[in-house]
C-alpha positions in Angstrom: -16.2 -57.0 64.8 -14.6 -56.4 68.5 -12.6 -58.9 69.5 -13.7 -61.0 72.0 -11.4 -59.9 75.0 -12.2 -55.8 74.1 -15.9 -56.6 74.3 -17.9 -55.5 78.7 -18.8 -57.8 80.7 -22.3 -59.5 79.1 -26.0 -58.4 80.8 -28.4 -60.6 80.9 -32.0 -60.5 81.8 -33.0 -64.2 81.9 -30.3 -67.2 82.7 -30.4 -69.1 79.7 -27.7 -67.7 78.3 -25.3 -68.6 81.0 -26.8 -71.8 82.1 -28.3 -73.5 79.3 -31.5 -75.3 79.5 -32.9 -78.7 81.4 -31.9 -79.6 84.8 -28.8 -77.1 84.7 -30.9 -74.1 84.5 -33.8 -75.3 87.2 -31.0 -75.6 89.2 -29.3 -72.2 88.8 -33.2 -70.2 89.0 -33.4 -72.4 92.7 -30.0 -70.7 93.5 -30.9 -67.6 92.4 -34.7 -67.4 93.9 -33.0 -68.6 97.3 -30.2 -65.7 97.0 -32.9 -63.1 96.2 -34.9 -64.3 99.0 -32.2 -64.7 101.4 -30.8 -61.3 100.4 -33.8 -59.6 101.6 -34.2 -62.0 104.7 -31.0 -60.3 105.9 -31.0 -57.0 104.2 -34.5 -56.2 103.9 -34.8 -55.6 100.6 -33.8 -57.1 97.4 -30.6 -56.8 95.3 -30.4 -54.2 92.3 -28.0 -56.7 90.6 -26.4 -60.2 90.4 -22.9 -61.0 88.9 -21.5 -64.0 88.6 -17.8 -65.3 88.0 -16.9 -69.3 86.8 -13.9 -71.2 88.5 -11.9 -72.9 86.4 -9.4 -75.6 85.6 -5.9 -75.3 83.9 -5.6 -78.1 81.0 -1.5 -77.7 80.9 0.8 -74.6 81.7 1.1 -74.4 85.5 3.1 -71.8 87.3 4.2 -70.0 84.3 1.5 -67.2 84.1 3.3 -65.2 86.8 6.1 -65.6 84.7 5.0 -64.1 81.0 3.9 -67.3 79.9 0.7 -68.5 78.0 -1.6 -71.0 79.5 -4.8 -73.2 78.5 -7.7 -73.2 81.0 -11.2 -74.1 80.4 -14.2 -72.5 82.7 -15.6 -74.9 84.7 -20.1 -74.6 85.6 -19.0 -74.2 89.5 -19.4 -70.2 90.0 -19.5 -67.6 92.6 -22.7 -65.2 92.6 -22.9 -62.3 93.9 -26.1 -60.1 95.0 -25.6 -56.7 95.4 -27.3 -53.4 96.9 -25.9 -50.0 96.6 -27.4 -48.5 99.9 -28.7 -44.5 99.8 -26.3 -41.7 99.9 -28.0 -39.9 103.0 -27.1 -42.7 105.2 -25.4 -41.9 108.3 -23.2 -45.5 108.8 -21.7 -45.9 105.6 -21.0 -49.8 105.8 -19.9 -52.9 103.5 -22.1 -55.6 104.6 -21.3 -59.0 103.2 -23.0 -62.3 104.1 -23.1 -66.0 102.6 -25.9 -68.3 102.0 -23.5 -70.7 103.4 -23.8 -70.2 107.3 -20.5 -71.6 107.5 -19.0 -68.1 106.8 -20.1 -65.6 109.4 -21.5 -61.8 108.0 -18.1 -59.3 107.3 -18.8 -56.1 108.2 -15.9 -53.2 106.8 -16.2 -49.4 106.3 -17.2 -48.0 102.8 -13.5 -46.7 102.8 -11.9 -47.7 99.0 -8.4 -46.6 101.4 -8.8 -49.1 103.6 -5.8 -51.6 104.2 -6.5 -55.6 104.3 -5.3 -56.4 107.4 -3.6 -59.8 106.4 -2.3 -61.0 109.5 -6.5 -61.7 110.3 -7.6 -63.5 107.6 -11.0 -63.2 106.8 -13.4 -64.3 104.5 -14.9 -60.9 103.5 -11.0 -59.8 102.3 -11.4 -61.5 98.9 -14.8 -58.6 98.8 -12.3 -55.9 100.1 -9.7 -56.7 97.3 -12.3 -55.8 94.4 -13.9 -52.9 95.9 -10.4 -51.1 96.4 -9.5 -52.7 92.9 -12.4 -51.1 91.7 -11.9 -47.7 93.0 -8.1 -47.3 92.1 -9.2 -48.1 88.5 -12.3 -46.1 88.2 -10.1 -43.4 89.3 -7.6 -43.7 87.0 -9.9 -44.1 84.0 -11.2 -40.9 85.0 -14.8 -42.4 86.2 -16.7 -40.1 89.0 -16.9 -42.7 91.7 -18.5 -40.2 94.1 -18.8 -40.2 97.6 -18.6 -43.7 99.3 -22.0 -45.4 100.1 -23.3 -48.4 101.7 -23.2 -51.6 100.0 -25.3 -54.7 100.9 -23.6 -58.1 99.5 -24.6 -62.0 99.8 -22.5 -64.1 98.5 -23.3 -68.2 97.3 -20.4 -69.8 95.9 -20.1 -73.6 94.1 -16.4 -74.1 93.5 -14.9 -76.1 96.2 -12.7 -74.0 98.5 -9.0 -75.2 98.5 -9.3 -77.7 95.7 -6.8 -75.2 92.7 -10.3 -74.5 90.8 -9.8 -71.0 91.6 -12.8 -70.2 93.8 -10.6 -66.9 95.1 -10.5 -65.6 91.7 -14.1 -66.5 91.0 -15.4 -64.7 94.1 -12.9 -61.1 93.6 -14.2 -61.2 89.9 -17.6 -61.6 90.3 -17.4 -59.4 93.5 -15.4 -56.4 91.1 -18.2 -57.2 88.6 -21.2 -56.8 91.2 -19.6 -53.5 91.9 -19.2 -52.4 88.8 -22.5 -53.3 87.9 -24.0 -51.6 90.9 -22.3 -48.1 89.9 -23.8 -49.0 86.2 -20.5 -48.7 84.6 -18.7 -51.3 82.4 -15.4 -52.1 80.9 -13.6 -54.5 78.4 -13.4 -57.6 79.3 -9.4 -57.9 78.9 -9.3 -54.7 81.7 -11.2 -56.4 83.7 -9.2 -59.4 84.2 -6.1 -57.3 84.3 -7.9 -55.2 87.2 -8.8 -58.4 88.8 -5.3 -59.9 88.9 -4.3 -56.7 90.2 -6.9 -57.0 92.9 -6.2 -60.2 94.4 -2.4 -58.9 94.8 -3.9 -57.4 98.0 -4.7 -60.1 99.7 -0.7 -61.4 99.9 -0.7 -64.0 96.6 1.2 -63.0 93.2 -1.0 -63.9 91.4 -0.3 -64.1 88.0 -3.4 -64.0 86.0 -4.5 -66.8 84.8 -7.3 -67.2 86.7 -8.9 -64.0 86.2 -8.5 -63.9 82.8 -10.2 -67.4 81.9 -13.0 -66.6 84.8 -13.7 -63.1 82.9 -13.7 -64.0 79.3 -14.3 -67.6 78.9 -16.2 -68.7 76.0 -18.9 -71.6 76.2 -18.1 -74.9 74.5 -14.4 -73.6 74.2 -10.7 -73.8 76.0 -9.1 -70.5 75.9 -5.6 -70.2 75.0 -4.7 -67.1 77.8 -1.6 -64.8 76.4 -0.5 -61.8 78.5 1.1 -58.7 77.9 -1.1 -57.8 76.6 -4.0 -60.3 78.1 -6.1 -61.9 75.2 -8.1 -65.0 74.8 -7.8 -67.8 71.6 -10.2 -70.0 71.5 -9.1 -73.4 71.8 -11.7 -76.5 70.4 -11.1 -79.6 72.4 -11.6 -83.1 70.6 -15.5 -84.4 71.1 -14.1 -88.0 72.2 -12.4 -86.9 75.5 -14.0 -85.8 78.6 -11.6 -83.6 81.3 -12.5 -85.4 85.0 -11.7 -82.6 87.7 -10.9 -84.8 91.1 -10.1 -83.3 94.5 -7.3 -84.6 96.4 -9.0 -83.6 99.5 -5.9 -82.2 100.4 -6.7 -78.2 100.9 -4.6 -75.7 99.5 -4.6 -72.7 101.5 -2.8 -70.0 98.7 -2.9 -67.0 100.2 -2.1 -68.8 104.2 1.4 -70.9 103.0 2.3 -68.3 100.2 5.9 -67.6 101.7 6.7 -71.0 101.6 5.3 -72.6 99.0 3.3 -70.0 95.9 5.4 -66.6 96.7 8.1 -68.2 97.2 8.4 -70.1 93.9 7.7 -66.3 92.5 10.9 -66.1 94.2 12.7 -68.7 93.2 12.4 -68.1 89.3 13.1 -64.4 89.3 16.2 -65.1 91.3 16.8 -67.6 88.6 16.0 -65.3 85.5 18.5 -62.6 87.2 21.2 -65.5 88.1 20.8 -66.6 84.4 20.8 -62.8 83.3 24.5 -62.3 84.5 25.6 -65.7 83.4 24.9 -64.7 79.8 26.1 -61.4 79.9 24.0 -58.4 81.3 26.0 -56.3 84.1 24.8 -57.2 87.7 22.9 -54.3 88.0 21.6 -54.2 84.9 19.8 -57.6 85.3 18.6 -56.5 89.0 16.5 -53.6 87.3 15.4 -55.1 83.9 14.6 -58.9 84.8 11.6 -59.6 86.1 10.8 -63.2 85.4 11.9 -66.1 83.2 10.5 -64.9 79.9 13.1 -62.0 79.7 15.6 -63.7 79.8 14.3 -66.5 77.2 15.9 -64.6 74.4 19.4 -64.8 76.0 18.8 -68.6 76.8 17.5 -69.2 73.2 20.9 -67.3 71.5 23.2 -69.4 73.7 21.0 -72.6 72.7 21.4 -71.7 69.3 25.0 -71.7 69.2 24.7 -75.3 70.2 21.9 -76.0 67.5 19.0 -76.2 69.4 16.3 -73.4 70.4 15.8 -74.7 73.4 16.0 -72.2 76.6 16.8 -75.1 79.3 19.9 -76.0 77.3 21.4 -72.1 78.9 19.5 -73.4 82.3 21.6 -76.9 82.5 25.0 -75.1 81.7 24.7 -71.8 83.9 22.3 -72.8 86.7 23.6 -75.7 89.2 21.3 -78.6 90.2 22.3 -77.8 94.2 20.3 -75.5 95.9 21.9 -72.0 96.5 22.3 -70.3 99.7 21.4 -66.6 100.0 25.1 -66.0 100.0 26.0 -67.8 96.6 23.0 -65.9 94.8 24.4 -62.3 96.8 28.1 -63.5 95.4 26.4 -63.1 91.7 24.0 -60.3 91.9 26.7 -58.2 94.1 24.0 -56.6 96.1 21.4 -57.8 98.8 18.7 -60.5 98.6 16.4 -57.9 99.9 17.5 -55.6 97.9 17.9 -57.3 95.1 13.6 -58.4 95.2 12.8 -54.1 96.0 12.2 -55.1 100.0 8.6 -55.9 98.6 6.7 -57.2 101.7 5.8 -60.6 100.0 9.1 -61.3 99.0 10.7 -60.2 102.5 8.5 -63.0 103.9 10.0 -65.2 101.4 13.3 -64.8 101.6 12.5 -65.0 105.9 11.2 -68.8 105.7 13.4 -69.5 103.0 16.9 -72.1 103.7 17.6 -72.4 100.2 16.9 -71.5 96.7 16.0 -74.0 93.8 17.0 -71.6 90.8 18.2 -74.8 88.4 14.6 -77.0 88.9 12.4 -73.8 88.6 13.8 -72.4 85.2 13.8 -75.9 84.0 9.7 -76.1 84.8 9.1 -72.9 83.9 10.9 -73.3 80.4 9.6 -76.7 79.6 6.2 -76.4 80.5 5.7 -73.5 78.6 6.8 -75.3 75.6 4.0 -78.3 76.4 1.3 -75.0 76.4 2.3 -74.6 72.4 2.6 -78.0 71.6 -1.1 -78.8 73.8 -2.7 -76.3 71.3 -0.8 -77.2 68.3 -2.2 -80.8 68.7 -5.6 -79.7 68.8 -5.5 -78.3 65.9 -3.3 -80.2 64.0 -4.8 -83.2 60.9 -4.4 -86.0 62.9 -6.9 -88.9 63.9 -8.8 -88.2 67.2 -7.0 -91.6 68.8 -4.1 -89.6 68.1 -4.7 -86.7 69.3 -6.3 -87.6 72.8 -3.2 -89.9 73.4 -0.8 -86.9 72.7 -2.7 -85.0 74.5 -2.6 -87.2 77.6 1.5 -87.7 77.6 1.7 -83.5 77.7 -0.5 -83.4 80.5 1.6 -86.5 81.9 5.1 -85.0 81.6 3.6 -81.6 82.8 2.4 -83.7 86.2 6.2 -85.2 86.2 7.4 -81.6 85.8 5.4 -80.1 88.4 6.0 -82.9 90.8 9.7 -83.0 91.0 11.2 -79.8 89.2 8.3 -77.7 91.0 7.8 -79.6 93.8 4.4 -78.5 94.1 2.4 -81.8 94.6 1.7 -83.9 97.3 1.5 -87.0 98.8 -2.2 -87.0 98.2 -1.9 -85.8 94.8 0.5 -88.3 93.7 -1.9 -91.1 94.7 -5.2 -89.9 92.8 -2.6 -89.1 89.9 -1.5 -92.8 89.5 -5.0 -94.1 90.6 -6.7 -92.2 87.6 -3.8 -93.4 84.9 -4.0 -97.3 86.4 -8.0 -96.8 85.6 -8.2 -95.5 81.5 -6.9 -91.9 82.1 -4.6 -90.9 78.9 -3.0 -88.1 81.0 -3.9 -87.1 84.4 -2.0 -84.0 86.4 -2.5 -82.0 89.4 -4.2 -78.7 88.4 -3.8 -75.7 90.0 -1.0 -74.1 92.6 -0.6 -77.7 93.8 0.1 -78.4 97.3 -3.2 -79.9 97.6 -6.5 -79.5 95.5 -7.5 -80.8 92.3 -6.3 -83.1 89.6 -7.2 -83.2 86.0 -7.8 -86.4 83.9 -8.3 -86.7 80.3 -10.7 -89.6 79.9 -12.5 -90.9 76.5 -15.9 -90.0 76.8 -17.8 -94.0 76.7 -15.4 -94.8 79.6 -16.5 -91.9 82.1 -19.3 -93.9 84.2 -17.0 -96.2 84.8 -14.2 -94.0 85.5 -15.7 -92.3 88.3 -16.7 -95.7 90.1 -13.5 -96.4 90.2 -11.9 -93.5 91.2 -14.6 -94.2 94.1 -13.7 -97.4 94.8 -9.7 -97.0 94.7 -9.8 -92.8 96.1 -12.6 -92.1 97.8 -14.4 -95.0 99.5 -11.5 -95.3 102.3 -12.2 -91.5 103.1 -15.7 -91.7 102.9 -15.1 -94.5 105.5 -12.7 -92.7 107.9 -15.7 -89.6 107.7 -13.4 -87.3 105.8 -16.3 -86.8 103.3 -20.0 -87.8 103.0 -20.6 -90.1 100.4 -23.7 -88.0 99.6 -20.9 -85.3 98.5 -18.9 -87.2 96.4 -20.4 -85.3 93.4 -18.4 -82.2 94.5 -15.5 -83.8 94.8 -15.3 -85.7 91.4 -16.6 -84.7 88.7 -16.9 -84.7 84.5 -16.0 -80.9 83.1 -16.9 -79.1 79.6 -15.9 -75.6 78.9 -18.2 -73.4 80.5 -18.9 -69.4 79.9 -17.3 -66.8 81.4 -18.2 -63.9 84.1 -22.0 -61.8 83.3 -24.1 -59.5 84.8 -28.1 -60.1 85.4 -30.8 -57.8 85.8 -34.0 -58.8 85.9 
């Protein structure tokens, strides 16, 4: 049988299958009869297709995807839909139309040119479109797919994860938008190419992304974790104990990715492949050598691990806390080792120039030390789940991995906030076995690991200690509050439906 990650994209011709039964599914056919209708409201007509892509929430394993690493995200139900029409090939005007059932975001109109550049310096809504209909041209291309002559395409979009909150809703809508066109031009691919395609395609929007997100939104599996490798991309399935319950709660602190990536997402990119070139040289490989061959942290682990080992341990941090210092290095220290230019030294990539512009000082000791560690928690996260003992056991080991992880990310990464750090403590003082931020950070979401009879309760309080002050001061409505906290199981990945 094929594995799960070679298998296309599912089609479906009735929602079950995606949404379940009872009150989930009434809901979904609402959404779906209001898209159709709204769809030809503003189009005219109705869509030939639908596609739909989940956000998601990473258990453990943050900020290490972009760096070869595995990590262990579940699908959340929030999703992005997308309705699309491919408009006839006589057409004069040959436009990308793309509107939102949310009036919030105002219609996007771009040529039907798969050439076109993103302008990034005007940041629009309708880009995150843009980056899987160029994603999905290159691609087609190469795999040797006629793509013909560019046509009109009509596109409404209605989208339920939260924006800002680290639950990926940018990766939900460029997947279910490369899907929609996929779909459209009736073609289909594995699964694994897909999410490998849809990392690629968010690249043009500015964020290094590192895959995580498109991978989990693309071949999630319901009732199950997934256990995300890379290189190459495949999916384990990872069974989470029946007496826990993951809370996602938003911070309400908005994480704008793609908006402070020089500062704060591309440039911890930065940071660690400075710091897996620095280390590199330190243990041997000839400036230049290191410069052309090391591309993040997990390239060098091998190097790290020898040196550990000749101080009995197999632990890559050990080579981090002897050749990386704990001061933050200039530009100049960094260009002292690597004997060429920062610049040059990152290939004058645009992103990175922007990096190394804002930049003061580089954090190459605290990164590697993340990146290294939490990596490690991944393995030990899945080799808890499935190892022989109690449940009790279990969730509470659970819980301290998801703990240190928050401790990691906080002050090694230095990728939470003050927000954050609040709901964090709030959600351990009130049951939580292990709470972190989730996510890039700098805002959004965190993650609680909660036994299941205590959830009720659980969410009152978070209420009562979180939200109730906010809902006070009109930052939110207290009708909303069930968007902003909520109870998660895993949930199924991206589909197509025809009906």
């Amino acid at each position: 049988m094929a594995k799960h990650e070679e298998l296309p994209i599912p089609i479906f011709s009735t929602l079950n299958p995606v949404y379940g039964e009872g009150s989930q599914l009434e809901e979904a056919q609402l959404r779906f009869d209001k898209l159709k209708s709204k769809f030809v409201e503003v189009f005219g007509n109705p869509p030939d297709v639908f596609a739909r892509s989940p956000g998601r929430v990473n258990l453990i394993g943050e900020h290490i995807d972009y760096e070869g690493y595995s990590v262990l995200p579940m699908a959340i139900r929030q999703d992005t839909i997308v309705a699309i029409r491919k408009r006839d090939a006589g057409e004069a005007e040959k436009l990308l139309r793309i509107a939102n059932v949310n009036d919030k975001y105002q219609i996007c109109t771009y040529p039907a040119d798969p050439d076109q550049e993103i302008d990034l310096k005007n940041h629009r809504w309708g880009h995150y479109f843009i980056c899987g209909y160029k994603g999905y041209h290159e691609y087609a291309k190469a795999k040797g797919v006629n793509v013909g002559v560019p046509v009109g395409l009509d596109i409404l979009v209605d989208g339920t994860v939260p924006t800002g909150s680290g639950l990926s809703s940018s990766a939900a809508f460029v997947c279910s938008s490369t899907i929609a066109i996929m779909a459209a031009f009736e073609v289909n691919f594995p699964k694994k190419e897909i999410a490998q395609l849809t990392c690629e395609c968010e690249q043009h929007i500015g964020t290094e992304s590192g895959g995580m997100d498109q991978a989990i939104s693309v071949m999630a599996k319901n009732g199950f974790a997934e256990l995300i490798d890379f290189n190459p991309i495949r999916a384990t399935d990872v069974q989470l104990p029946a007496g826990g319950t993951f809370i996602i709660a938003h911070s309400l602190a908005e994480s704008q990715k793609a908006v402070t990536a020089a500062t704060n997402y591309n440039n911890r990119v930065v940071e660690c492949r400075l710091a897996a070139i620095v280390l590199g040289i330190k243990l041997g490989m000839k400036p230049q050598e290191a410069i052309s061959k090391v591309k993040t942290l997990s390239d060098v682990e091998g190097l790290c691990v020898s040196f550990a080992g000749t101080h009995g341990s197999s632990d890559p941090v050990l080579a981090v806390k002897e050749y990386l210092k704990e001061d933050p290095y200039t530009a100049e220290e960094i260009e002292k080792i690597t004997e060429e230019s920062l610049p040059s030294v990152l290939g004058n990539s645009p992103t990175s120039l922007d990096v190394l512009k804002a930049a003061k000082h580089f954090k190459l000791y605290q990164r590697a030390a993340h990146v290294y560690s939490e990596a490690k928690r991944v393995h030990a996260f899945k080799d808890t789940v499935y190892s022989n003992i109690s449940e009790e056991d279990m969730l509470k080991k659970l819980g301290d991995l998801m703990n240190e992880s928050h401790h990691s990310c906080s002050v090694l990464y230095e990728c939470s906030c003050p927000e954050l750090e609040e709901l964090v403590k709030i959600c351990r003082d009130n049951g939580a076995l292990g709470a972190r931020l989730t996510g890039a950070g700098w805002g959004g979401c965190a993650v609680a690991l909660v036994k299941e009879n205590i959830v009720p309760q659980f969410i009152l309080n978070l209420k009562e200690h979180f939200y109730q002050k906010r809902i006070d001061g009109g930052i939110i409505n207290n009708n909303d509050l069930g968007l902003y906290v909520f109870a998660s199981k895993p949930s199924s990945g991206a589909a197509i439906f025809k009906f």
